[in-house]
ROMARFI-154171 format. One record per residue (C-alpha): residue in one letter; x, y, z; residue number from 1. Coordinates in pm, 1 decimal. Layout:
BEGIN
{r:A, c1:X, c2:Y, c3:Z, k:NUM}
...
***
This chain:
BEGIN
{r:X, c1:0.0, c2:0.0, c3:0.0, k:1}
{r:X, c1:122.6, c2:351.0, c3:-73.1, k:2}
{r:X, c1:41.9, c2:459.2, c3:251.9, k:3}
{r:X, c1:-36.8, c2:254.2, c3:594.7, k:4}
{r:X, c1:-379.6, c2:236.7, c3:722.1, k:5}
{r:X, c1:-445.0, c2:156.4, c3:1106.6, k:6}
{r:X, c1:-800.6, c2:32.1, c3:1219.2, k:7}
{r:X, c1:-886.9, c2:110.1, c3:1576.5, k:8}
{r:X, c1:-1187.7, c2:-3.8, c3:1719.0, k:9}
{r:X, c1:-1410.7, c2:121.0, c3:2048.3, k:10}
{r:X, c1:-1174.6, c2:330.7, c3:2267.3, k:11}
{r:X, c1:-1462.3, c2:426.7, c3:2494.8, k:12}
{r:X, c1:-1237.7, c2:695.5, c3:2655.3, k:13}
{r:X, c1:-916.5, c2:588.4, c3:2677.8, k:14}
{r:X, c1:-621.6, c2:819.9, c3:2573.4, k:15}
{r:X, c1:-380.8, c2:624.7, c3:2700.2, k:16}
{r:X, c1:-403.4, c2:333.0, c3:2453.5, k:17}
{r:X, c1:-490.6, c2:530.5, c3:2146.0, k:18}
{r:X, c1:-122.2, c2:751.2, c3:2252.1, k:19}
{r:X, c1:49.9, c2:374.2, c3:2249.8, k:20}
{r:X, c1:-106.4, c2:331.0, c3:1875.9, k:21}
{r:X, c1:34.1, c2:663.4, c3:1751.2, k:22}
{r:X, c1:396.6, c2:634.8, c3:1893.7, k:23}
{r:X, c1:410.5, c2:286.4, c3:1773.1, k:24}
{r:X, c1:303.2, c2:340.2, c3:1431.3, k:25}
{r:X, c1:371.4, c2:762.5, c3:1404.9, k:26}
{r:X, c1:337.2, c2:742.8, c3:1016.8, k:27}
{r:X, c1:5.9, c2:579.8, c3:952.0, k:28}
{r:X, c1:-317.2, c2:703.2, c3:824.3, k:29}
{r:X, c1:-596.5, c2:588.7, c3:1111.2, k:30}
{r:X, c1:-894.8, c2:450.9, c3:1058.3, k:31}
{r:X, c1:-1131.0, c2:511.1, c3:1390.1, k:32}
{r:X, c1:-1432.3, c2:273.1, c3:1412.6, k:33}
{r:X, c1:-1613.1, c2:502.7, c3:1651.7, k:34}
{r:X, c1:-1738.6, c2:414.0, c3:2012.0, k:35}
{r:X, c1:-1458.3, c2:674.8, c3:2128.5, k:36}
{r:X, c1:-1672.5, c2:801.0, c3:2385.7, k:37}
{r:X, c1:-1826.8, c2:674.7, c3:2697.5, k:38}
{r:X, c1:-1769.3, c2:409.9, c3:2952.6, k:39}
{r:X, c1:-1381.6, c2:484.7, c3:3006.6, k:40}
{r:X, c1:-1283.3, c2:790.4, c3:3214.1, k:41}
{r:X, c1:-1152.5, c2:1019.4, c3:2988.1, k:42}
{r:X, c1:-1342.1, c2:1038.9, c3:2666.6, k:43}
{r:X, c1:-1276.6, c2:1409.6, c3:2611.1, k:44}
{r:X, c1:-919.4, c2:1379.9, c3:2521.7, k:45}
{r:X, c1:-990.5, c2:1067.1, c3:2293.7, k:46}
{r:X, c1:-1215.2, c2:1319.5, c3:2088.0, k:47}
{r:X, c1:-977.4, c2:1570.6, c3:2107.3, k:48}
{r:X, c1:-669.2, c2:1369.4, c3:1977.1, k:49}
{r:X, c1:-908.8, c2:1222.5, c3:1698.1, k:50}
{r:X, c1:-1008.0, c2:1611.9, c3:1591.0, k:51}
{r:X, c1:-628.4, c2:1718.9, c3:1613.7, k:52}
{r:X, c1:-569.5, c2:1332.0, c3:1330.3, k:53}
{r:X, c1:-825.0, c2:1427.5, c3:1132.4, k:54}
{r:X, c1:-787.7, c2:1796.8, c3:1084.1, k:55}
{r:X, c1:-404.3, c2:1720.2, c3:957.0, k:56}
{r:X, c1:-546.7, c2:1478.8, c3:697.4, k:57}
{r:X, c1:-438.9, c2:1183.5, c3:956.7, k:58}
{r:X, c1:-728.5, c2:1010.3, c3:1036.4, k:59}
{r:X, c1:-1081.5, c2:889.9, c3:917.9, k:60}
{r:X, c1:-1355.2, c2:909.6, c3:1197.0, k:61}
{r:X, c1:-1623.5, c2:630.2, c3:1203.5, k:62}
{r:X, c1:-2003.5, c2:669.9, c3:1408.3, k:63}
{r:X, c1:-2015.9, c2:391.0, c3:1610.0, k:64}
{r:X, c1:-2350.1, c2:350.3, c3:1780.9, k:65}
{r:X, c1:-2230.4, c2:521.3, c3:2095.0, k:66}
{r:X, c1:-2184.9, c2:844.5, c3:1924.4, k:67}
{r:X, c1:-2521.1, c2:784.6, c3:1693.1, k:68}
{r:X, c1:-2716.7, c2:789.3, c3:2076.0, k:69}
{r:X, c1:-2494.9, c2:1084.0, c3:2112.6, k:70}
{r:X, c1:-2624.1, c2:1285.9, c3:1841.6, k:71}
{r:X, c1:-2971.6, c2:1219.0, c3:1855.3, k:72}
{r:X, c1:-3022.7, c2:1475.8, c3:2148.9, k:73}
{r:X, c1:-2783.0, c2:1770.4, c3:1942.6, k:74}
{r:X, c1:-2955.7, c2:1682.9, c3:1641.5, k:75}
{r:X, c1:-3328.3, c2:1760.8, c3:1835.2, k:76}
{r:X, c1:-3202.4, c2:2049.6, c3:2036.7, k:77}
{r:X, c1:-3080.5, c2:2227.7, c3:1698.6, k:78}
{r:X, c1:-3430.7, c2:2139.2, c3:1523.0, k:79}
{r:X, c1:-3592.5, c2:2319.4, c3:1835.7, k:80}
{r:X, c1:-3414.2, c2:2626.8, c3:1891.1, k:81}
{r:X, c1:-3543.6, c2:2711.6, c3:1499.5, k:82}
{r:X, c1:-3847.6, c2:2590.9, c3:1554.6, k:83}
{r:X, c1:-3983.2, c2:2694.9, c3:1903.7, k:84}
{r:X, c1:-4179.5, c2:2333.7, c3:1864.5, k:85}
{r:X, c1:-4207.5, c2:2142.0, c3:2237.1, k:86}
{r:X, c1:-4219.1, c2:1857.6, c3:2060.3, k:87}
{r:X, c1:-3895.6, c2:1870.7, c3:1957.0, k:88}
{r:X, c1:-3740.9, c2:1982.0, c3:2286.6, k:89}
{r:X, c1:-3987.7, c2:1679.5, c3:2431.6, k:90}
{r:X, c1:-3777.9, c2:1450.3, c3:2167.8, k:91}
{r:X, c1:-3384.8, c2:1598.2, c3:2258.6, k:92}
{r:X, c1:-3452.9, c2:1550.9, c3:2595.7, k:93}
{r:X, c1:-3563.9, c2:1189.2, c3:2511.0, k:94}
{r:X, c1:-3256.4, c2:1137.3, c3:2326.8, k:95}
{r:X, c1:-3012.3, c2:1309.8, c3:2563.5, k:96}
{r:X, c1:-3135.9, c2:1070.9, c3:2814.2, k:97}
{r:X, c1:-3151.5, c2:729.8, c3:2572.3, k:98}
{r:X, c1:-2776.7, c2:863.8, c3:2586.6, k:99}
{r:X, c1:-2705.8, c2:928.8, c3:2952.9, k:100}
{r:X, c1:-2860.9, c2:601.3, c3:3019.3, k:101}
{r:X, c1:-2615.8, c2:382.5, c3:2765.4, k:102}
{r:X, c1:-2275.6, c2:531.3, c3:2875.7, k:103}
{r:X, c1:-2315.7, c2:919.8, c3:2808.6, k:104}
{r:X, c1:-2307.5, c2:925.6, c3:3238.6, k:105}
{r:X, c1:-1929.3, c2:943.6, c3:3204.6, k:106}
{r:X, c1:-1878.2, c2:1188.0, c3:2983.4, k:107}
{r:X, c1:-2114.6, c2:1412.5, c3:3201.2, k:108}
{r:X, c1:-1904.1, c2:1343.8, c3:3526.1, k:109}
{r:X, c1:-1579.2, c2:1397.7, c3:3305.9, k:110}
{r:X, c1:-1701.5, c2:1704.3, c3:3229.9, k:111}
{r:X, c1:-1862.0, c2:1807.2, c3:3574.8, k:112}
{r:X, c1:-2189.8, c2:1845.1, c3:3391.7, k:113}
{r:X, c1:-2336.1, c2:1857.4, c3:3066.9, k:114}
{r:X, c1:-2635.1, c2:2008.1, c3:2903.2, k:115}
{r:X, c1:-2778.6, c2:2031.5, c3:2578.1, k:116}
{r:X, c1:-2795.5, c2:2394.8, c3:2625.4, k:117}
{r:X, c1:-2435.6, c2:2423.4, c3:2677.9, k:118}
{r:X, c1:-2300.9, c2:2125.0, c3:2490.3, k:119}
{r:X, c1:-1963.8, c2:2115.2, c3:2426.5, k:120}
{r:X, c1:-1838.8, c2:2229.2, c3:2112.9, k:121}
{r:X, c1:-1579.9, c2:1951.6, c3:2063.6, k:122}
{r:X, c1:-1837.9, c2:1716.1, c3:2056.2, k:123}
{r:X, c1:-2054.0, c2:1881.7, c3:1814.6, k:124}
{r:X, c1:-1766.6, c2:1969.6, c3:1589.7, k:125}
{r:X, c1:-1671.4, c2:1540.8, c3:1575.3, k:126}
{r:X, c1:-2050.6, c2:1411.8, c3:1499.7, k:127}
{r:X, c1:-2017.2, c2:1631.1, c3:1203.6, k:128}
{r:X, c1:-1732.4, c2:1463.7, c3:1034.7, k:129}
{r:X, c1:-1795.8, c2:1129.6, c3:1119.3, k:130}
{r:X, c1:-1910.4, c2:851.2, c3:834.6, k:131}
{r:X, c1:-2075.4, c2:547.9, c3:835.9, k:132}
{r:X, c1:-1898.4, c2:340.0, c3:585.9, k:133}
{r:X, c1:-1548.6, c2:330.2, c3:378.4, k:134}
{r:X, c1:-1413.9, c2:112.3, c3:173.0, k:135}
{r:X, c1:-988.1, c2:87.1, c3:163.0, k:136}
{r:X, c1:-824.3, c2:32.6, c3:-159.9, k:137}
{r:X, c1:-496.2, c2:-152.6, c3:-181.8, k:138}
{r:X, c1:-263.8, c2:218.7, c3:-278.3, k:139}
{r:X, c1:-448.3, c2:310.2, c3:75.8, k:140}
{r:X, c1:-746.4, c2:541.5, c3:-85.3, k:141}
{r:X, c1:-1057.2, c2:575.7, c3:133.9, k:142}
{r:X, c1:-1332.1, c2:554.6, c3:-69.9, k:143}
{r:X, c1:-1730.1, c2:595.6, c3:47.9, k:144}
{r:X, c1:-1868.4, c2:371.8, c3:-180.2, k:145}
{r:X, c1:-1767.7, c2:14.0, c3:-298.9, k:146}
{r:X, c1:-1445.2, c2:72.5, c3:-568.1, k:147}
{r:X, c1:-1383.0, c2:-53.9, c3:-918.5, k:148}
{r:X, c1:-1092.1, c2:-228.7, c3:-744.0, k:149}
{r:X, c1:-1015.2, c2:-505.0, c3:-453.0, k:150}
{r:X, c1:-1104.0, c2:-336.4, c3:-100.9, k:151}
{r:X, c1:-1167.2, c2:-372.0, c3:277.0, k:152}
{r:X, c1:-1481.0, c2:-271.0, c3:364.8, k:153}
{r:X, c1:-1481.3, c2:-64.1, c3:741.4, k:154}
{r:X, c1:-1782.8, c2:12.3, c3:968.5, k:155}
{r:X, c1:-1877.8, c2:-0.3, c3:1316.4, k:156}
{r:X, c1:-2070.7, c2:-335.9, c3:1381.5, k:157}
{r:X, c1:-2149.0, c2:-453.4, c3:1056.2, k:158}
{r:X, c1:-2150.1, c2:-451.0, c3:657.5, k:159}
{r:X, c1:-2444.2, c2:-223.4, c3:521.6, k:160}
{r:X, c1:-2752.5, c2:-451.5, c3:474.4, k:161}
{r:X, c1:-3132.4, c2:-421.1, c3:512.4, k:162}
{r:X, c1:-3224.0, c2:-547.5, c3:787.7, k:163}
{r:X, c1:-3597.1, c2:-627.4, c3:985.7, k:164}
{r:X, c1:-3523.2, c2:-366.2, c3:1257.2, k:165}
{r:X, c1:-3284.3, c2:-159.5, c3:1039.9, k:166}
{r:X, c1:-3442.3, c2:-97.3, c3:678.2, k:167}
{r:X, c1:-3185.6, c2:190.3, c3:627.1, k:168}
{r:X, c1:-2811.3, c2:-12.3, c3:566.8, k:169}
{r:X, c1:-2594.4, c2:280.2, c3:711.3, k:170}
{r:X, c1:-2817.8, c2:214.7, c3:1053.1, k:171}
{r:X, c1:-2765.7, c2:-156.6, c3:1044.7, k:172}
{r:X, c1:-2391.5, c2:-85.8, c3:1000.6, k:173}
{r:X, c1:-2420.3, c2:103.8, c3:1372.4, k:174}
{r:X, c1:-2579.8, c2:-185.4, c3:1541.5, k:175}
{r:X, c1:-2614.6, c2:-551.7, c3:1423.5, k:176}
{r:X, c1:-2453.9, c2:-797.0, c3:1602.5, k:177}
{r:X, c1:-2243.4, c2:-1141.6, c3:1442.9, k:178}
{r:X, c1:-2473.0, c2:-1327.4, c3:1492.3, k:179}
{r:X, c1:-2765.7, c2:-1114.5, c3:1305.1, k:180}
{r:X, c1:-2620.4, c2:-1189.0, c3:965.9, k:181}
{r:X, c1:-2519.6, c2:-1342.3, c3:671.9, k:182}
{r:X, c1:-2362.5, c2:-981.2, c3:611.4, k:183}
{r:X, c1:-2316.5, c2:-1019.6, c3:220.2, k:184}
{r:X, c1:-2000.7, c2:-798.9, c3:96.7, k:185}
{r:X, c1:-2017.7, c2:-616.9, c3:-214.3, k:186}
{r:X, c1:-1831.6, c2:-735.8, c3:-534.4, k:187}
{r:X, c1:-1455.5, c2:-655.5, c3:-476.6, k:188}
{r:X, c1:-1464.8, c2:-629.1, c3:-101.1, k:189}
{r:X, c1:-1221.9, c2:-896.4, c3:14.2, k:190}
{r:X, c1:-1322.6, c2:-845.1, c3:399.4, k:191}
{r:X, c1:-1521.6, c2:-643.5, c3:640.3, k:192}
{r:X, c1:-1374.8, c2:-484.2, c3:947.2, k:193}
{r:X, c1:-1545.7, c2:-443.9, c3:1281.9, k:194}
{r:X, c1:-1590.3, c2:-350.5, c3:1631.3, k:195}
{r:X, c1:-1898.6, c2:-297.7, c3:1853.0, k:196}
{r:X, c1:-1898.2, c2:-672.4, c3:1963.0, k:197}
{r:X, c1:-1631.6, c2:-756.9, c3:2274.3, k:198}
{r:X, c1:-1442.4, c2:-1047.4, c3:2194.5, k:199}
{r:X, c1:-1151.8, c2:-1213.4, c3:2391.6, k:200}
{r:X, c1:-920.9, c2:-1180.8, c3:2150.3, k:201}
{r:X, c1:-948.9, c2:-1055.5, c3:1760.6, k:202}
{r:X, c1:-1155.5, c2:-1312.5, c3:1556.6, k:203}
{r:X, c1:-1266.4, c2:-1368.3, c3:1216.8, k:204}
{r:X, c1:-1663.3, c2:-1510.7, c3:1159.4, k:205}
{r:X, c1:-1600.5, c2:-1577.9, c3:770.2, k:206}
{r:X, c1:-1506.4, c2:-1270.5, c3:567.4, k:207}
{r:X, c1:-1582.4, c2:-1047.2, c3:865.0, k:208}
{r:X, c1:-1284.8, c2:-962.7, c3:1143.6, k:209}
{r:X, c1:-1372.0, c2:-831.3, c3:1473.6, k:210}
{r:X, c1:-1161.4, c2:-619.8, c3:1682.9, k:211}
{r:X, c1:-1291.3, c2:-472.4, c3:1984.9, k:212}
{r:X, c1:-1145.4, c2:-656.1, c3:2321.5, k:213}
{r:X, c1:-1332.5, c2:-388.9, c3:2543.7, k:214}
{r:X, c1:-1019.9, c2:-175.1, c3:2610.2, k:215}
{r:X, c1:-1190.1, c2:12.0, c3:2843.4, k:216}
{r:X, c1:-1234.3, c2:-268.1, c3:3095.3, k:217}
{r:X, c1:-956.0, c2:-521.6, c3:2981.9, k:218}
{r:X, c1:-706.4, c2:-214.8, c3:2895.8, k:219}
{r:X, c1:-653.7, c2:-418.6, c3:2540.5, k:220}
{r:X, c1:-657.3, c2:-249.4, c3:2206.9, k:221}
{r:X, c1:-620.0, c2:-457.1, c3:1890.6, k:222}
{r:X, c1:-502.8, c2:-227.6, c3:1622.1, k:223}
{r:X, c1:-542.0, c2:-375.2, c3:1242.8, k:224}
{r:X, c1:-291.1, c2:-289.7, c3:934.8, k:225}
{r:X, c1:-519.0, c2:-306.4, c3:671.0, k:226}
{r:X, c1:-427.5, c2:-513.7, c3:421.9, k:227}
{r:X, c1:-630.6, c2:-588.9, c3:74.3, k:228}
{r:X, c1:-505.7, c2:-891.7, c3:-2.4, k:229}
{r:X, c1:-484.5, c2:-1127.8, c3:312.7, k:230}
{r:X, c1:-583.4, c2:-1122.5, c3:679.2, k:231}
{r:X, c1:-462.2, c2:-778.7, c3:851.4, k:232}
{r:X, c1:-143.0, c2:-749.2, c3:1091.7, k:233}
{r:X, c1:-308.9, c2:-716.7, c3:1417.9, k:234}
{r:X, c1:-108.7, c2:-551.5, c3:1728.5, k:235}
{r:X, c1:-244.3, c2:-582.3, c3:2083.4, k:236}
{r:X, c1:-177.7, c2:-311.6, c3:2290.8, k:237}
{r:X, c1:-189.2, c2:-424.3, c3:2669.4, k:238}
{r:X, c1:-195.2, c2:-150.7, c3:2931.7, k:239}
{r:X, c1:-383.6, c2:-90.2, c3:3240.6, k:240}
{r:X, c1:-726.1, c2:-284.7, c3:3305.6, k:241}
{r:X, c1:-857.6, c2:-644.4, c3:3398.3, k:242}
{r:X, c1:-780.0, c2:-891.4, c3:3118.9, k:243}
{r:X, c1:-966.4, c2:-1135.2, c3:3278.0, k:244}
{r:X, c1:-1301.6, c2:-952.1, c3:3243.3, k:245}
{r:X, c1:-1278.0, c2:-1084.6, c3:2880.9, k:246}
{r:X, c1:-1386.5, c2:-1391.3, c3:2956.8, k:247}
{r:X, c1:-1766.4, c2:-1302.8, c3:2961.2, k:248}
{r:X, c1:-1695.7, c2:-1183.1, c3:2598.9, k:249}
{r:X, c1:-1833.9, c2:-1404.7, c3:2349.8, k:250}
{r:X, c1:-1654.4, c2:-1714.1, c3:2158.4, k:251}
{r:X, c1:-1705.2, c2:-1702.8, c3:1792.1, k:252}
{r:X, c1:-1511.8, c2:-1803.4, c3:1438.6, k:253}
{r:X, c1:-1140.2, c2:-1813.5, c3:1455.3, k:254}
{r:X, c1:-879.8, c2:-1611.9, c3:1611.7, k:255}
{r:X, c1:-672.4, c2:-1408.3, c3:1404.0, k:256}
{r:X, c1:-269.3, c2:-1373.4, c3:1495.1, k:257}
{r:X, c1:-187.5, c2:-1074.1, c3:1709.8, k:258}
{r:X, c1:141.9, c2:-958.6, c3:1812.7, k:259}
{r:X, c1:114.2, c2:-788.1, c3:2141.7, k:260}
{r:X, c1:314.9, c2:-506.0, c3:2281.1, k:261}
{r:X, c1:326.6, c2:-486.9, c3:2690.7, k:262}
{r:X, c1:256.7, c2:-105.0, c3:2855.6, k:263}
{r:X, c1:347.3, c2:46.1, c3:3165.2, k:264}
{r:X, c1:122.2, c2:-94.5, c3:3382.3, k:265}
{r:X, c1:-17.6, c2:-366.7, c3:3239.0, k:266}
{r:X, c1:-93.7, c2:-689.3, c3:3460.7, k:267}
{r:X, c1:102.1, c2:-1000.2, c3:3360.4, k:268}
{r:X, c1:-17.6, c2:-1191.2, c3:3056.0, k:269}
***
């Protein structure tokens, strides 16, 4: 590839192993699969870091459902303050809370309170350049829609398909779970790339690789090197957490290689 591309799945707040990714691999082009916020401590610099990637042509943001629940509050707060309409304040507030409730809680103590009348501008400014879907070429393009050419296809949970409780595809891609497929791939997508679903270590459930090891319990990032043409070069970054809280992660398909790399802090492997 003409340039290297770095996957990195659900961060959910923690700076300290998205740091580790950049001084490891200081030339690559990243590749976030969203879920940056919530859950972990310290979600504000994640976002922050992310902004600092993208806006020097370094990275390529990803929603992951955790920032879709995010918006949905913004997105009916804006609506009302044009239209005066209680029913849309009625629905932001319903949204901000469908939020609060799923992991927004620590952003708010991060923060020492949040409102949607005072939201912060940081977070506004990263829902608005975040996509759905990309598709990687092997000279390291990122394209939106499926290429002429061999790819990897990238997105949060899943490939884009209609679905029963998601007819719109870029909504299924936010949510569906392994085991809510077949996930067909578009002609000339070699793989898919995903997080959203915990696993105890990296795995691949046919042409579709999961990543996320719930980093910010288990302090364990899997980072992927994309590659078109075979299975990616996985590193495992292992800093401070509980390993052993993978173990209520679900077993599926087949592990995929990892090479890990051992932080300050991290318990013993």
């Amino acid at each position: 590839m003409s340039r290297q591309i770095l996957i990195i799945p659900d961060l959910h707040g923690r700076p300290d192993l998205l740091r580790a990714a950049l001084d490891r691999f200081p030339d690559a082009h990243y590749v976030s699969l969203g879920d940056a916020i919530d859950r972990g401590p310290r979600s504000m610099p994640v976002v922050e870091t992310l902004m600092d990637l993208h806006a020097a042509g370094r990275a390529t943001l990803l929603m992951g459902n955790h920032e879709r629940m995010m918006e949905e509050g913004v997105k009916w707060y804006r609506q009302y303050l044009g239209t005066h309409d209680l029913g849309d304040y009625r629905r932001a507030m319903e949204g901000y809370q469908w939020w609060i409730r799923a992991g927004g809680e620590t952003v708010r103590t991060e923060l020492g309170g949040l409102t949607l009348e005072k939201f912060p501008p940081l977070l506004e400014a990263y829902l608005k350049v975040l996509r759905r879907v990309v598709y990687v070429t092997a000279d390291g393009d990122i394209h939106d829609e499926p290429p002429p050419h061999p790819s990897v296809l990238i997105a949060h949970a899943s490939p884009p398909v209609r679905h029963p409780q998601h007819p719109n595809p870029l909504s299924a891609a936010l949510w569906l779970r392994p085991f809510e497929g077949p996930f067909p791939l578009p002609d000339g997508v070699m793989y898919s790339v995903h997080g959203h679903t915990p696993v105890p270590t990296p795995s691949r459930l046919g042409r579709h690789l999961y990543l996320d090891l719930g980093a910010y319990d288990t302090g364990r990032l899997a980072v992927a090197e994309v590659n078109v043409h075979g299975l990616p070069q996985v590193t495992v970054f292992c800093g401070r957490g509980d390993p052993a809280r993978a173990r209520k992660y679900a077993r599926f398909g087949e592990p995929i290689p990892v090479t890990p790399v051992d932080l300050p802090g991290a318990p013993p492997r």
